[in-house]
N, C-alpha and C positions, 0 to 999 in steps of 0.2 A: 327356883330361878327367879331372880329380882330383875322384873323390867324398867329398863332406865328411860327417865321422860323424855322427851323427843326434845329436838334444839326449840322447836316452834313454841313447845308447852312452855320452856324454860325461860322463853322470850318474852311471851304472852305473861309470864308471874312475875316478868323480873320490873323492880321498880324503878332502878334508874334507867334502865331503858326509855319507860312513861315518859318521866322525866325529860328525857332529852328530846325526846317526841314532840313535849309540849312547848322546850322551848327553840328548837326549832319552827315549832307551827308559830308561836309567839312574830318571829322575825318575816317566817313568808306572808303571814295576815298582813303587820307593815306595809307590805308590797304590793299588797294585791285588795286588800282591802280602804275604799275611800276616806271609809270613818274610823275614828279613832280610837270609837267608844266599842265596835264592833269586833276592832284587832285586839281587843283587851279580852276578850273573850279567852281566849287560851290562857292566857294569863293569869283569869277569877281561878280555872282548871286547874292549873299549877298549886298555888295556893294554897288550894283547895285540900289537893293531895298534899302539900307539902306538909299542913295543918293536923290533917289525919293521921300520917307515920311522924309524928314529933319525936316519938321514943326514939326512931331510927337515925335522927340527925342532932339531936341534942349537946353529942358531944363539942359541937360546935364553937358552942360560948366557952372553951377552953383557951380560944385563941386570942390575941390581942388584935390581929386585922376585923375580924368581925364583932367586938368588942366597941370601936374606932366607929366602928360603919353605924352601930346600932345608935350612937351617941350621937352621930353627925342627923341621923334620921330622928329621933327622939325630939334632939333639942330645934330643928326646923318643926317640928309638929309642935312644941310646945310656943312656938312663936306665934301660934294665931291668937293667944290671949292676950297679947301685945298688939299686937294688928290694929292698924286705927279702926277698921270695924269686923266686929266677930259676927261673921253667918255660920252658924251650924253647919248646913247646906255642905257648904263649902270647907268648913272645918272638918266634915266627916271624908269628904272626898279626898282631901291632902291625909288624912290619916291611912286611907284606904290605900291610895296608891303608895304610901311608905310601906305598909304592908304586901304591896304586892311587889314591890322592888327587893323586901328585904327576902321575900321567900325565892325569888325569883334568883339571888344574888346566892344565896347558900345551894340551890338547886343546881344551878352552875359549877357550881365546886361539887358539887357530888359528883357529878356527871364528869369534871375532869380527870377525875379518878378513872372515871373507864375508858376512856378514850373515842368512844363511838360517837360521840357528842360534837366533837370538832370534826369530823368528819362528814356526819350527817350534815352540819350550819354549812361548812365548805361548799359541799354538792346545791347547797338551798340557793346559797346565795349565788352561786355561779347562775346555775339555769333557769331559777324565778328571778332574780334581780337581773339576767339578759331580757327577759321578758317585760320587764319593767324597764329596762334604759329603754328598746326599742321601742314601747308603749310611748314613751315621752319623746323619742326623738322623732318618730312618726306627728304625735300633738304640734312638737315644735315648727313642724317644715309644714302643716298642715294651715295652723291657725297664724304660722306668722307673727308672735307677740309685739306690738306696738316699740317696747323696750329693747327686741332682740334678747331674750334672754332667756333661754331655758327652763323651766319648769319643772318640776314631777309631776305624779296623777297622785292621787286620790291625797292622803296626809301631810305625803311630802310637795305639797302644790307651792312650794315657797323655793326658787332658785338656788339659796345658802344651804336650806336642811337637804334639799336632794339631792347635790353637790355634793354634800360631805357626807351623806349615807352612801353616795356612789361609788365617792373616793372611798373611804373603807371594805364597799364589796372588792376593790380591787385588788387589798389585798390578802383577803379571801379568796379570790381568783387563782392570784399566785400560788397560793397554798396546795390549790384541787391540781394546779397544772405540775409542782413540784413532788406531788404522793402517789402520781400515777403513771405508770410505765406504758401506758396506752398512748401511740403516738398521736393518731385521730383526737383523740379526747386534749393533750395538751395542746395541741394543734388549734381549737377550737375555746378552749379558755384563753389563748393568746387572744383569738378575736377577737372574743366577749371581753378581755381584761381593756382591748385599746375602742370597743366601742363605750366603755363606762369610761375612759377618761379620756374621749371625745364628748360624752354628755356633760363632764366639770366642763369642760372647755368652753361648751356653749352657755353654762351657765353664766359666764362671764364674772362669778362672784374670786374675788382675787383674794378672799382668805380660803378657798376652797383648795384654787390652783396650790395655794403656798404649804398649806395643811398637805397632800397629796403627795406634793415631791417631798416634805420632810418625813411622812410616813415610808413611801419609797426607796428613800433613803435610810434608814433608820431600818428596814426590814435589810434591803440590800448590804450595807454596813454587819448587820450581825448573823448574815450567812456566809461575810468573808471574815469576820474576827474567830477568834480559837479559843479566844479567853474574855471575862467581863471587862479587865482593865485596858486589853485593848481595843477591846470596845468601847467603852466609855471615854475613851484616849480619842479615837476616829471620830465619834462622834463632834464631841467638843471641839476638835479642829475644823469637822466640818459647820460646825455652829458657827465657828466665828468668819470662817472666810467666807460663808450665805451671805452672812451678816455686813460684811465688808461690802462685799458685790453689790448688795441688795440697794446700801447707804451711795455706794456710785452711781447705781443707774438712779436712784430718787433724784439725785443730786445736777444730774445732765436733765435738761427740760426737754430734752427728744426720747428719754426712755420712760422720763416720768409722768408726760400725758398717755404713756402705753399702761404701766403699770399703775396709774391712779388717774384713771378717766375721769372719775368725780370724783378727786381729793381726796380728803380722809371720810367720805359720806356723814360729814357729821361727829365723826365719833367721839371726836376733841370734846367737845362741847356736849355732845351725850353724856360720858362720863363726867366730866365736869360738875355739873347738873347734877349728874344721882350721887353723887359722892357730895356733895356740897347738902344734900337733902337726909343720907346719912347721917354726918356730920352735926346736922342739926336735930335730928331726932333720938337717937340712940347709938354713940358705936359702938358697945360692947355688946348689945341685947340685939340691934338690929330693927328695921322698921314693922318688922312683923310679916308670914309670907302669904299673908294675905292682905296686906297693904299695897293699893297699884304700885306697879313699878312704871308707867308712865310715864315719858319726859317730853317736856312743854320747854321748845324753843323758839322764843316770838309763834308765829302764827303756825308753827310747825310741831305734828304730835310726834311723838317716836313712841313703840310699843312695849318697850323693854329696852335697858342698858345696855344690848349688843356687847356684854363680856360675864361670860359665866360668874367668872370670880365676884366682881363688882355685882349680880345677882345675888349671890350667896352670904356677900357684906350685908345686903340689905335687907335680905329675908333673915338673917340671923346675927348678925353683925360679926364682932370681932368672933365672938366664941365660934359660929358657925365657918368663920373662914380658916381658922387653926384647925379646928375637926377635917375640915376638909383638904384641908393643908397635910394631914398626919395621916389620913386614907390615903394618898396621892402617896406620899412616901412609903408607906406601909406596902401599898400594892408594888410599887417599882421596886422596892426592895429585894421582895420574896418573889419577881420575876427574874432580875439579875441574881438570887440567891440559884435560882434552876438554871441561866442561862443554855447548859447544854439541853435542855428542851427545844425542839424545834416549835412548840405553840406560844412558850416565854419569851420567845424574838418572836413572832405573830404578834401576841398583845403589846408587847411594848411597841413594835411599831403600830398601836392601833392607839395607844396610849398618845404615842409622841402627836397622830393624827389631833386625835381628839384634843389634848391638853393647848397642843398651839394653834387648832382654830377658836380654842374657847376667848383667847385674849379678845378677839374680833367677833364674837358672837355667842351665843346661847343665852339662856335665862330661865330653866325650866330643869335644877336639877331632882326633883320630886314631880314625876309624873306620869304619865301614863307610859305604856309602852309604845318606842319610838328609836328617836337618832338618839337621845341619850344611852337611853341600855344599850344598844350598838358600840357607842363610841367609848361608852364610861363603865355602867354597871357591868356588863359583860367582862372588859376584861379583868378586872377587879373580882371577878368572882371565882373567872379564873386562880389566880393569884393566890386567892384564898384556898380554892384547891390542892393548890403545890405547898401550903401550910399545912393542910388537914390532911397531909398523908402519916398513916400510924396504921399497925395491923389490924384493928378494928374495921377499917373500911370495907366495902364491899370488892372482891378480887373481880379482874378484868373474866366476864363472861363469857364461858368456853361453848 
């Protein structure tokens, strides 16, 4: 008589399980952890493992999304010999976290394959990230900020990143409240979903709010469409009547001191500035991404270009913005290629989040673990999972 392993044994040996564990843990460190360098902790772990079962995931570079990914990462690594100053230091460290993005990004897709993975992040993000909004909203009514403006704790202690990592758990939220037939429990993700976009609200940052409805919208939209083209049909009508709306209330000076308290913050003239400093150094190679990204306006510093993209120019120039241009397409492709997935309408509306707050801010797409992998490598890696399905893969764990 052959005794069969137990489900625990089979759990304990199985390795995408690990995996999803680790990046799971990856997301709640985020949240609970201050420092940055600490929440990367899971992450070295990842890696780690990823690096040790290579033979198990190899077949990988088959694909042309993870082909795309590896170029876009390569050729930003290869831009610090361009950099107007090359520190080792810091050359090893941009090398380091490419590499743990890239393991990080292929783990992903393994794990979509089994499904436990979106389910575990769902539950994380619901009940540590309610722990985290009230963490902050508690700081907020506490400390009173000078500015009135919302904050996070520990990483996310910047009003925009905590905003849009919030706005994203929500909808994550929706996800936990839509998969479970427990009334108590959706009951209770409704809360948690309207106390995180009472926390955007207090942020008071207005690429958060705007990112949030069109994510909202954009998940909403492709749980009443049946098909990708009309979806993609809704969508675009709803693009442009935003759009119309948005250009009338700018345009009335009673809706536009509501919606731009302080003008464009600058951004004109930000951009301006680092595209003008492009321009003059390299556009095709880029400034190098370990060249400041700094911008000096009269007696005023800005930290960063406040738009992804125009980051991406800089650290890598033209080449680096087509790479990143052809991942972007790449991944939305082979989400609407699944569309009858209910996680491929998840990331595309996490996608829509992320791609239209990037206009208005980010600068940091090579980096540690954060609001980027949230918003960007994650679903993307997704994506690449819904590519990498072939009988070879590992079957869903009975």
């Amino acid at each position: 008589m052959t005794l069969q392993p137990s489900r625990f044994k089979l759990f304990m040996l199985d390795r995408i399980s690990w995996l999803a564990i680790l990046i799971v843990g990856c997301f709640v460190a985020v949240l609970l952890l201050p420092s940055q360098s600490r929440a990367s902790y899971p992450s070295y772990l990842l890696a780690l493992v990823m690096v040790v079962t290579f033979s198990a995931w190899r077949d990988v570079f088959q694909l042309a999304l993870i082909r795309w990914i590896l170029a876009l990462l390569l050729w930003l690594n290869l831009s610090v010999f361009w950099s107007e100053t090359f520190v080792l230091r810091e050359a090893i460290s941009v090398w380091t976290r490419s590499i743990l993005i890239f393991a990080f990004v292929v783990a992903a897709a393994e794990c979509q394959l089994r499904g436990q993975l979106q389910r575990w992040l769902a539950t994380a993000l619901t009940w540590v990230g309610c722990l985290a909004v009230l963490a902050s909203l508690f700081n907020f009514f506490v400390t009173d900020p000078a500015d009135g403006r919302l904050n996070g704790l520990g990483q996310l202690d910047t009003h925009v990143i905590a905003a849009l990592v919030y706005g994203t758990m929500v909808l994550f939220v929706w996800r936990s409240a839509q998969t479970t037939s427990i009334t108590l429990l959706r009951l209770a993700a409704f809360v948690i979903a309207l106390l995180m976009i009472w926390a955007v609200f207090l942020s008071d940052s207005r690429n958060a709010w705007v990112s949030l409805v069109i994510g909202l919208a954009v998940f909403g939209v492709a749980q009443w469409c049946k098909d990708v083209r009309q979806f993609l049909t809704a969508v675009s009508s709803i693009g442009v009547l935003v759009g119309v709306v948005l250009l009338t209330l700018i345009n009335s000076d009673t809706t536009r001191e509501f919606l731009l308290p302080r003008g464009d913050s600058f951004r004109l003239a930000i951009w301006s500035e680092s595209l003008n400093g492009i321009l003059q150094d390299s556009v095709f190679l880029g400034r190098g991404i370990l060249t400041s990204d700094d911008i000096q306006i009269g007696s005023m510093s800005f930290f960063h270009p406040h738009n992804m993209y125009l980051a991406v120019f800089h650290q890598g120039g033209f080449v680096a913005l087509v790479l990143f241009g052809i991942v972007i397409v790449l991944a939305l492709a082979q989400l609407l290629k699944n569309y009858d997935s209910y996680e491929a309408k998840l990331m595309l509306s996490v996608l829509a989040l992320a791609l239209s707050a990037y206009f208005l801010d980010g600068h940091e797409l090579v980096d540690k673990v954060g609001d980027t992998w949230l918003l960007f490598w994650f679903p993307v890696g997704v994506a690449l999972g819904f590519a990498w399905r072939t009988p070879e893969r590992p079957p869903q764990l009975e």
